[in-house]
C-alpha positions as CSV (number, residue, x, y, z in Angstrom):
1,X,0.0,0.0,0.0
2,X,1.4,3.8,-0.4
3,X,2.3,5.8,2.0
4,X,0.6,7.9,4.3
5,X,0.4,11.4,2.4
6,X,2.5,13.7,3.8
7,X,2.4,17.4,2.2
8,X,5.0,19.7,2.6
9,X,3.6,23.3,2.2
10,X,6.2,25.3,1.5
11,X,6.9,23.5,-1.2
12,X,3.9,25.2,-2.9
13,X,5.5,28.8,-2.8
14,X,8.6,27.4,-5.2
15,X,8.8,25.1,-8.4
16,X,7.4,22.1,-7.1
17,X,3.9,23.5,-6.2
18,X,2.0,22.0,-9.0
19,X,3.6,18.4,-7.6
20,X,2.3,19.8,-4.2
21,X,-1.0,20.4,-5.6
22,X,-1.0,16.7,-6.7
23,X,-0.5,15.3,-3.6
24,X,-3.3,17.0,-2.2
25,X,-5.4,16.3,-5.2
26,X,-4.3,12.5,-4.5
27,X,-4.4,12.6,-0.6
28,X,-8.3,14.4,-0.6
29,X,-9.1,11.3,-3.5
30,X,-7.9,8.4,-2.3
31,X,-7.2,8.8,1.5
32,X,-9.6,11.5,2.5
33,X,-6.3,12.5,5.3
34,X,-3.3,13.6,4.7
35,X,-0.6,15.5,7.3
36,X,0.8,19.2,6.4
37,X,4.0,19.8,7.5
38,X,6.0,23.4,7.5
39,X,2.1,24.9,7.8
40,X,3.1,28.2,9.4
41,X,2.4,27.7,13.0
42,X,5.9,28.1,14.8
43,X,7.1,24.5,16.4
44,X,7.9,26.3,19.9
45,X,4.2,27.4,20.4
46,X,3.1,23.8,19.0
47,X,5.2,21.8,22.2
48,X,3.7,25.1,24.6
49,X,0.6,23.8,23.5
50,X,1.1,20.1,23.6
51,X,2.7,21.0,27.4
52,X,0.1,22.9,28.5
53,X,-2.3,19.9,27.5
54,X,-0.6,17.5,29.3
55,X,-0.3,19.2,32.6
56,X,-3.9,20.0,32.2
57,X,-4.3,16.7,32.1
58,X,-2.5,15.9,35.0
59,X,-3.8,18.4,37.3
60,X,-7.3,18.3,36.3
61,X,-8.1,15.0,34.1
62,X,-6.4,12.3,35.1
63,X,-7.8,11.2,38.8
64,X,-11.5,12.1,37.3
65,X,-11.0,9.5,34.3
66,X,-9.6,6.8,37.2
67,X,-13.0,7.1,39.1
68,X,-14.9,6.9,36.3
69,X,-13.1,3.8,35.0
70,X,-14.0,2.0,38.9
71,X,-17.3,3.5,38.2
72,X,-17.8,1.8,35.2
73,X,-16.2,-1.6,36.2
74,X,-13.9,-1.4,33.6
75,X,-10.7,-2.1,34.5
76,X,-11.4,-6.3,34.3
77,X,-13.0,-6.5,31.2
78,X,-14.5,-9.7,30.1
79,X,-16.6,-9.0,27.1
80,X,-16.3,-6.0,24.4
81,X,-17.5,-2.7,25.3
82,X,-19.5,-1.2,22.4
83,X,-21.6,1.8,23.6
84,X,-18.6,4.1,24.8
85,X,-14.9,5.0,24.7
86,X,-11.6,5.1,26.4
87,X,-11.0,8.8,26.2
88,X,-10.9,11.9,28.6
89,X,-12.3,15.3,27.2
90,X,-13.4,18.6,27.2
91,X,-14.6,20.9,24.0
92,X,-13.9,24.4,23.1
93,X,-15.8,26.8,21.0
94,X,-14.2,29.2,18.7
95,X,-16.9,30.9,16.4
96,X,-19.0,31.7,16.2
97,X,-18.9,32.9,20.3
98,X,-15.9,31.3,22.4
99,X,-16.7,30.0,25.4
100,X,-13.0,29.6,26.0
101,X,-13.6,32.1,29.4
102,X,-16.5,29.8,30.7
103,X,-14.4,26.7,30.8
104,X,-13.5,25.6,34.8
105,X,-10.2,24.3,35.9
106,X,-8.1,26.2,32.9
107,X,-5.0,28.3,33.7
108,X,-5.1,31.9,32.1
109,X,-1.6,30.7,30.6
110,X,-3.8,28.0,28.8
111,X,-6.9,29.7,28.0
112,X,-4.8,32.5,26.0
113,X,-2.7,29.7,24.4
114,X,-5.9,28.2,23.8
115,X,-7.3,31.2,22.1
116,X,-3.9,31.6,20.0
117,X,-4.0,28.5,18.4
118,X,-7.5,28.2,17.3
119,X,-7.1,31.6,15.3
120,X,-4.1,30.1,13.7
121,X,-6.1,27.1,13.1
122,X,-8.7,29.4,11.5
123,X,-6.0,30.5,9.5
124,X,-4.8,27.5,8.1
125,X,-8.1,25.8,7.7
126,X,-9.0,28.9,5.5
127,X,-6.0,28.3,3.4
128,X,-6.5,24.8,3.0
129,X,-9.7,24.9,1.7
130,X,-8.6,27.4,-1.2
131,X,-6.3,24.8,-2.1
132,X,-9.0,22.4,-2.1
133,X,-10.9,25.3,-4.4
134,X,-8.2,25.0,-7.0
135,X,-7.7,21.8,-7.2
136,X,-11.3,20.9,-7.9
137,X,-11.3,24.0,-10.4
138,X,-13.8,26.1,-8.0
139,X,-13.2,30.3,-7.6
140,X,-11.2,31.0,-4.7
141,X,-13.3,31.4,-1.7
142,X,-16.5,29.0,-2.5
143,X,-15.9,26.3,0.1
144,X,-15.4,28.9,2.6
145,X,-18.5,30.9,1.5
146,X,-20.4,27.5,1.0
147,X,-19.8,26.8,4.9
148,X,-21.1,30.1,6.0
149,X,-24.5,31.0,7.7
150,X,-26.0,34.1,8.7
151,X,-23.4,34.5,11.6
152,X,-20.4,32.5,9.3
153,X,-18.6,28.9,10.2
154,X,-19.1,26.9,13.2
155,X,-15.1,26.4,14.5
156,X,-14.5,24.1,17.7
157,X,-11.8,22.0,19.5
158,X,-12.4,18.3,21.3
159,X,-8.9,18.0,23.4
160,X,-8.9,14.4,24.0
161,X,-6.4,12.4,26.1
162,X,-6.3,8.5,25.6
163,X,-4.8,7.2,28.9
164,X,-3.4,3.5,29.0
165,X,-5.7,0.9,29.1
166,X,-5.7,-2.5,30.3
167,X,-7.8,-4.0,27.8
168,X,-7.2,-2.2,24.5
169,X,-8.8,-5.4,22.6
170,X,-12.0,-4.9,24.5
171,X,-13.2,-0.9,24.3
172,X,-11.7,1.2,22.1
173,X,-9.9,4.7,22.6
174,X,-12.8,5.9,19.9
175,X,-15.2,4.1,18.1
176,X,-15.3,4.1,14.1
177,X,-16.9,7.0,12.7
178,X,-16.6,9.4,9.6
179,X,-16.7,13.4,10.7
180,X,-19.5,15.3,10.4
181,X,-18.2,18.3,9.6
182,X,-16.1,20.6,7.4
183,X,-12.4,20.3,7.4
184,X,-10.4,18.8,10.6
185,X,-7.2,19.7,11.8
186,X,-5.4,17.5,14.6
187,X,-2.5,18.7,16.4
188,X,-1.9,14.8,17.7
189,X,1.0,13.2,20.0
190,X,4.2,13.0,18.7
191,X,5.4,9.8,20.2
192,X,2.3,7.5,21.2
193,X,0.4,6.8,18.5
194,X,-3.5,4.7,18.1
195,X,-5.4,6.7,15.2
196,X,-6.4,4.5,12.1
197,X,-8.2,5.1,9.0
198,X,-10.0,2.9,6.9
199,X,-8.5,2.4,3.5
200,X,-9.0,0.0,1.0
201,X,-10.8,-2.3,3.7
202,X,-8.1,-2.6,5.8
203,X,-6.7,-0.4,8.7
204,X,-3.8,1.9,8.3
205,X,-2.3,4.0,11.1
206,X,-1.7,7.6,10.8
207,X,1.9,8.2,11.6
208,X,2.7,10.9,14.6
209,X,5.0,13.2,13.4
210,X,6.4,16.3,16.0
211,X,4.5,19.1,14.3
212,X,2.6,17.7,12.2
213,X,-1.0,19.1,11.6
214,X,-3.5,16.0,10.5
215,X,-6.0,16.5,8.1
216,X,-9.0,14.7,7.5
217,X,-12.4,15.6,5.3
218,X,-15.6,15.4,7.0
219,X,-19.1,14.4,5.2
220,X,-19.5,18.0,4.2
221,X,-16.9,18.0,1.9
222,X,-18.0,14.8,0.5
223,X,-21.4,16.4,-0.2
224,X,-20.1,19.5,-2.0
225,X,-17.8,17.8,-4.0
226,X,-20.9,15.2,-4.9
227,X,-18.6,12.4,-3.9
228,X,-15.4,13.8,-5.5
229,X,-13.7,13.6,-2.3
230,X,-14.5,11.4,0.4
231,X,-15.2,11.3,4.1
232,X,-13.2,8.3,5.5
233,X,-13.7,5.9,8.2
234,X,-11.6,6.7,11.3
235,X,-10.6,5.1,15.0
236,X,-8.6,5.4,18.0
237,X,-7.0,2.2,18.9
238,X,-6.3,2.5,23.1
239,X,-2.9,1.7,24.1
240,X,-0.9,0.1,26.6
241,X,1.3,2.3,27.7
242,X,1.4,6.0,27.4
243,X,-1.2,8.5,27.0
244,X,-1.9,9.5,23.4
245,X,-2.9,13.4,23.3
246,X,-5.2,14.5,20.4
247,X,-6.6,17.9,19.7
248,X,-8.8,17.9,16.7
249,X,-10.2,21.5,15.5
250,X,-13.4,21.5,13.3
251,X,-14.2,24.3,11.1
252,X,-17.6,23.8,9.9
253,X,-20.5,25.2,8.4
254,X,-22.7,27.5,10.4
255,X,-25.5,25.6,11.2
256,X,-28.1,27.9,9.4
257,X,-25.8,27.0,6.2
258,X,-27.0,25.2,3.3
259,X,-25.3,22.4,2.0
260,X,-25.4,21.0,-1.2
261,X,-23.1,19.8,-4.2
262,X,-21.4,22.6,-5.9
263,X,-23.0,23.1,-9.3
264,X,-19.7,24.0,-11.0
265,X,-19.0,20.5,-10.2
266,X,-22.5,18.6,-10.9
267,X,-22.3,20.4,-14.4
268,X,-19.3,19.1,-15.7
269,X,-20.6,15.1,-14.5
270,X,-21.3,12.9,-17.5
271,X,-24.8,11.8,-17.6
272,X,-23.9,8.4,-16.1
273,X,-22.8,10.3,-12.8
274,X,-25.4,12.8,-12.5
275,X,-27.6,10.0,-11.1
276,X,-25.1,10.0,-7.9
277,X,-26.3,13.7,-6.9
278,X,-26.1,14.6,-3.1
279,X,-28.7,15.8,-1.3
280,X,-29.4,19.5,-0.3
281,X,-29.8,20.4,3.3
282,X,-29.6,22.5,6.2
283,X,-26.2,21.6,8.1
284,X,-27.9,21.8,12.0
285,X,-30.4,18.9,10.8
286,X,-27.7,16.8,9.3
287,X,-26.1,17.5,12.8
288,X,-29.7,16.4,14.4
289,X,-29.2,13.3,12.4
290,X,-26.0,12.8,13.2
291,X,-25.7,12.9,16.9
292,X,-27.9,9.5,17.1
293,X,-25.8,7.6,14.1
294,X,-22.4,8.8,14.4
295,X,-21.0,5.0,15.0
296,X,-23.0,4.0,11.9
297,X,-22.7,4.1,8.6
298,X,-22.5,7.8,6.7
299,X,-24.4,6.4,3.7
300,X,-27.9,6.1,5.2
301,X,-27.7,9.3,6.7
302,X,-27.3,10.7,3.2
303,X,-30.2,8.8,2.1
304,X,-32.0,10.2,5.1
305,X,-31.5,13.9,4.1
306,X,-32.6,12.8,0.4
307,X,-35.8,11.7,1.6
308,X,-36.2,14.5,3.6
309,X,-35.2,16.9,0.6
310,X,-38.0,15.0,-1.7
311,X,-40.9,16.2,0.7
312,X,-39.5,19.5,1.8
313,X,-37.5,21.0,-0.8
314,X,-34.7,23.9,0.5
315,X,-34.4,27.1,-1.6
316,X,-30.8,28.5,-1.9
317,X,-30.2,31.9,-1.2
């Protein structure tokens, strides 16, 4: 099998762009993931903000998680745990209103780090998907514009730690699932590793590389591009030893946006494919949807918003 895609963006501001521009084109294709390396945020405020994590962590996290494992009963696991995961987190919001203040137990330190790193997120995210733009031969700006509502994108951080577990072939660190949303950026653990895509039918770990942003597509993009690019399967295996940071940043639509597949795109199908259209919906219903079915399937909640299209049809503004 190839290698995990690994883009190095500042290759795009010399010679080799255009075989930069491929191996996005190939990663958002095939793999649905890819990691960007040399992205623009400096690598000292990356390990301030992989330190400040971990002692969060420490402090606040860590003997919380131990009571709810003794809870739970599930330190001597017999049979497989199904209906939740091995994980530890808390959830920021970005835009459109940060509740970054209301959070308890955060140090000012890491609430203005916090704050820092989301709008460089922003940033990137932006960027990204005007690369996405040109390779799929839209204007500048439509995926962007696409994703906003009346107040613009929806942008939010799940910090996750994955502590050791003793049973890693019982409960996983996070169930299978494709991503809801937009575009997701992951700032994950250099050293212990556990995420996996699906690719192919098989399961293939994402490397962790020391400033390395992840990328991965949600089902938004899938819809816009009418299937062109692809939301893919993802889990967190739970290891043995060590505990596996993740903070994954999702810059979605606004949830007043409405989705559908670009018709710049749909235009250019042949006949054949024009049968595989996407639906056209609101995003906060596909969010509705998704809540109660995101360890299933993406494909029937597709078909869901469909049906729901066919007897309530959405104007576009």
């Amino acid at each position: 099998m190839a290698n995990f895609p690994v883009i190095n963006m500042e290759k795009l501001n010399g010679e080799e762009r255009a075989a930069t521009m491929d191996q996005i084109k190939d990663a958002c294709e095939n793999w649905g993931f890819f990691e960007v390396m040399n992205h623009g945020i400096p690598h000292d405020f990356m390990d301030t903000v992989e330190r400040l994590t971990k002692e969060h962590y420490k402090k606040c996290m860590e003997q919380r998680f131990k009571e709810l494992v003794a809870s739970k009963a599930l330190e001597g696991l017999q049979a497989e745990v199904t209906d939740m995961d091995w994980e530890s987190t808390f959830h920021l919001r970005h835009l459109p209103q940060s509740n970054i203040a209301e959070i308890p137990d955060l140090s000012d330190e890491y609430r203005k780090v916090m704050k820092e790193f989301a709008l460089k997120l922003e940033k990137l995210a932006e960027e990204l998907l005007d690369l996405l733009c040109e390779n799929l031969g839209l204007e500048k700006g439509y995926l962007k514009k696409a994703f906003y509502g009346e107040k613009g994108p929806t942008f939010g951080t799940k910090v996750a730690n994955y502590p050791p577990c003793p049973a890693p072939e019982k409960i996983k660190g996070l169930r299978a699932h494709t991503d809801a949303g937009g575009i997701i950026l992951l700032l994950q653990d250099p050293q212990v590793g556990g995420l996996q895509l699906l690719k192919d039918g098989a399961w293939v770990d994402v490397p962790p590389l020391r400033h390395s942003i992840v990328i991965n597509l949600g089902d938004q993009l899938e819809v816009i591009t009418n299937g062109k690019y692809k939301s893919v399967e993802h889990r967190v295996i739970a290891q043995t030893d060590g505990t596996r940071m993740s903070i994954a940043s999702f810059y979605n639509p606004g949830s007043d946006a409405v989705i559908f597949p670009a018709p710049a795109l749909t235009e250019r199908e042949v006949p054949e494919e024009k049968k595989k259209v996407y639906p056209k919906f609101v995003f906060e219903d596909y969010m509705k949807l998704y809540a109660a079915l995101k360890f299933q399937a993406k494909e029937p909640r597709f078909e869901a918003m469909k049906a729901r299209e066919a007897t309530a049809p959405i104007a576009t503004a």
